[in-house]
C-alpha positions as CSV (number, residue, x, y, z in Angstrom):
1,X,0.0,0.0,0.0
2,X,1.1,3.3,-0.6
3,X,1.4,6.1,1.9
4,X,0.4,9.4,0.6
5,X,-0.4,12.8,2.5
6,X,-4.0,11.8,1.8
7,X,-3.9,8.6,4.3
8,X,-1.8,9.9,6.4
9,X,-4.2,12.8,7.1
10,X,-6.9,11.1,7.2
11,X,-5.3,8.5,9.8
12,X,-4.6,11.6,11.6
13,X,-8.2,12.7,11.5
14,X,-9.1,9.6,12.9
15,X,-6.9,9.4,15.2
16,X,-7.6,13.2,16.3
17,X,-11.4,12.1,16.6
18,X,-10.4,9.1,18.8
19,X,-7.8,11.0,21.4
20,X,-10.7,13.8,21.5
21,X,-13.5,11.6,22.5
22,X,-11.5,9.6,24.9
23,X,-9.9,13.0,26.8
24,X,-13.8,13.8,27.0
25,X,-14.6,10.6,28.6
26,X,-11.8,11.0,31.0
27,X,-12.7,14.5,32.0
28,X,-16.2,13.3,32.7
29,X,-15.9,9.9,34.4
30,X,-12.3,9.5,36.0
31,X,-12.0,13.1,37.9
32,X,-13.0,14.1,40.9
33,X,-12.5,17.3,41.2
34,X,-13.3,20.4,39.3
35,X,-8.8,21.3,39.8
36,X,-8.2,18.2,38.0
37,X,-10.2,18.6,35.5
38,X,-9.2,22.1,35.3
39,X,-5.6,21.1,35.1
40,X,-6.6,18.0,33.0
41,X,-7.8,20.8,30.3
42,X,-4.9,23.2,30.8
43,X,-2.7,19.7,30.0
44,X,-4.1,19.0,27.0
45,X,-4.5,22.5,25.5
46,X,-0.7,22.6,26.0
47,X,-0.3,19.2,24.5
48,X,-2.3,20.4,21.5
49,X,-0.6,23.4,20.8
50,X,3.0,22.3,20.8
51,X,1.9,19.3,18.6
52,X,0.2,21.7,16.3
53,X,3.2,23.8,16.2
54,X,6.1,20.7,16.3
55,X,3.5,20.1,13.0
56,X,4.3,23.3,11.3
57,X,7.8,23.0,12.1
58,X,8.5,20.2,10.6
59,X,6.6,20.7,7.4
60,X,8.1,24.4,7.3
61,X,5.0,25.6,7.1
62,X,4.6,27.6,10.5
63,X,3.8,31.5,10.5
64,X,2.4,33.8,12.8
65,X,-1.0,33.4,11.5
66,X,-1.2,29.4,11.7
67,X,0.0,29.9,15.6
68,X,-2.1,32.4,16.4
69,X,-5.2,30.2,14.7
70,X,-3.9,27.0,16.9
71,X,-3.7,29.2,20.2
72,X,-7.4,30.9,19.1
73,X,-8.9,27.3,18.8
74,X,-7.0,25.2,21.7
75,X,-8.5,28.8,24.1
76,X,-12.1,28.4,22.0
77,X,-12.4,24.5,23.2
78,X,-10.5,25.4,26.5
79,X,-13.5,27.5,27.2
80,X,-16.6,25.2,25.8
81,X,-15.3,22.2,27.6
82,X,-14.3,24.3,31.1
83,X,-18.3,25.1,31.1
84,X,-19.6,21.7,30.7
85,X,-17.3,20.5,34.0
């Protein structure tokens, strides 16, 4: 089989789907309290921006704009998820 951008972003995708529905299980079932959870969030917002950016890097395709974007987003579901705990 060969491995094009095309699979690989759509194993990505999946994967992406995967890792976000099983940190939103976690946040919901295995914490106690509202700190962990709140730390729990911080953690993967962190997590998700320097993979975003180790990304960008590595394709030399990082500017301003695309970090900015990935900051604007991991704060937008920082927020959504921080009011449903």
């Amino acid at each position: 089989m060969k491995f094009t951008k095309t699979v690989n972003l759509k194993k990505l995708t999946l994967f992406g789907l995967f890792l976000l529905t099983f940190l939103v299980i976690i946040i919901f079932h295995f914490q106690e309290t509202i700190l962990d959870q709140f730390r729990f969030l911080v953690l993967m917002a962190v997590v998700y921006l320097i993979w975003a950016i180790s990304h960008h890097l590595t394709d030399k395709s990082l500017k301003l704009e695309v970090a900015v974007e990935y900051l604007l987003i991991a704060l937008l579901v920082f927020i959504i998820l921080s009011g449903l705990v």
